[in-house]
C-alpha positions as CSV (number, residue, x, y, z in Angstrom):
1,X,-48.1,50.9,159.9
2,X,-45.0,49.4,161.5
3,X,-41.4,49.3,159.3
4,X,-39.0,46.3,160.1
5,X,-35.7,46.9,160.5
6,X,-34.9,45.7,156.8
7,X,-36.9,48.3,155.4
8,X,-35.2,51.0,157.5
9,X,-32.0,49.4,156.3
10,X,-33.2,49.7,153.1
11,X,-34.3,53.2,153.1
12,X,-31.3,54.0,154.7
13,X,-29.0,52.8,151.7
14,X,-31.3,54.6,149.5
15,X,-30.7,57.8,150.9
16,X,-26.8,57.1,151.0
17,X,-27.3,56.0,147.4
18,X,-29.2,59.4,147.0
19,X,-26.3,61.3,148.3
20,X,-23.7,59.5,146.5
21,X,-25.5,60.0,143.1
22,X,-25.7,63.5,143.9
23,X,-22.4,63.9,145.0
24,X,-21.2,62.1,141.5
25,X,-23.5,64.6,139.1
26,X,-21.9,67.2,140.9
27,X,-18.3,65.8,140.4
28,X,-19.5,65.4,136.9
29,X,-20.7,69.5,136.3
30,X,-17.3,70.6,137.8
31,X,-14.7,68.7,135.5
32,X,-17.1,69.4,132.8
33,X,-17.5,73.2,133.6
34,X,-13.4,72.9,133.7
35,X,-12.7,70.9,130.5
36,X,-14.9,73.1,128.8
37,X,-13.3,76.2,130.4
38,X,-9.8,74.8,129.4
39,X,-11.3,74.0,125.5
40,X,-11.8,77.2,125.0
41,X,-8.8,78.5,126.4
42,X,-7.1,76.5,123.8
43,X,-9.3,77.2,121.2
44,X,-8.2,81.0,121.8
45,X,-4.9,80.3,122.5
46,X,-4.7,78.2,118.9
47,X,-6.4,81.5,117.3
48,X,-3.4,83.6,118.9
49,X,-1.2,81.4,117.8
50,X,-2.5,81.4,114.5
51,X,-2.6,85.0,114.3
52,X,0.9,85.6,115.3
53,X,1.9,83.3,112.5
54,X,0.3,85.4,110.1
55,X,1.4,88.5,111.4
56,X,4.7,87.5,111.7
57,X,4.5,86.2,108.0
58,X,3.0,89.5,106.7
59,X,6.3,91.2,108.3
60,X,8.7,89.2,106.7
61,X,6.8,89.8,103.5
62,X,7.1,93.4,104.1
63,X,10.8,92.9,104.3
64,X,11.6,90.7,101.2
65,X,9.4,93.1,99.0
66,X,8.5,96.8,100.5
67,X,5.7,98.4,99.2
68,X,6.7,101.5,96.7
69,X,5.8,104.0,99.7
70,X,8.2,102.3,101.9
71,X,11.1,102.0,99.6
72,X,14.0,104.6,99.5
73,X,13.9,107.0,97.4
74,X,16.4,109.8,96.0
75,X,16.4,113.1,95.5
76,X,18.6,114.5,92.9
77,X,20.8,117.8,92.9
78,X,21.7,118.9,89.4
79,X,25.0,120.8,89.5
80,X,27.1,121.8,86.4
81,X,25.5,121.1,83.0
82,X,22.1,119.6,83.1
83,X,21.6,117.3,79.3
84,X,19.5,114.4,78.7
85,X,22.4,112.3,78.2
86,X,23.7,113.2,81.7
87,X,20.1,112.5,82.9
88,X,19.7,109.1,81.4
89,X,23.6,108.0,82.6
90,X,22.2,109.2,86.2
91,X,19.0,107.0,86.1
92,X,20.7,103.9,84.5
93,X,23.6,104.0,86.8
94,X,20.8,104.4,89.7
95,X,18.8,100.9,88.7
């Protein structure tokens, strides 16, 4: 079986086409593998983002109204006469 020179050309740009094809797909898997790298990347980098907001909220929270365990608190020395109208003048004058 003898092949002309047409079919050879012909066979020839199939395997070039085969190549180029090939060379394409594999184009196609990187930048795929990379915008899917770089998605997620963002995706996580949104979630920081989004917890440091909210952590950053909770503090100033914390700030503009302390819990009762983190407010200051007093302690009282009783000198001199200790009455119940001296106490309640203390604690109103305290508020």
């Amino acid at each position: 079986m003898q092949i002309s020179n047409e079919q050879k050309h012909s066979l020839k740009r199939a395997k070039g086409d085969q190549k180029l094809v090939a060379l394409a797909l594999l184009m196609f898997c990187c930048i795929s593998f990379n915008w899917a790298k770089a998605q997620q990347h963002h995706s996580v980098s949104n979630l920081e983002d989004i917890r440091l907001k909210q952590s950053i909220k909770n503090l100033e929270n914390g700030f503009s109204t302390p819990p009762d365990s983190a407010k200051p608190w007093v302690n009282m020395w009783w000198f001199n006469e200790v009455m119940p109208a001296n106490i309640t003048q203390h604690l109103t004058e305290l508020k």
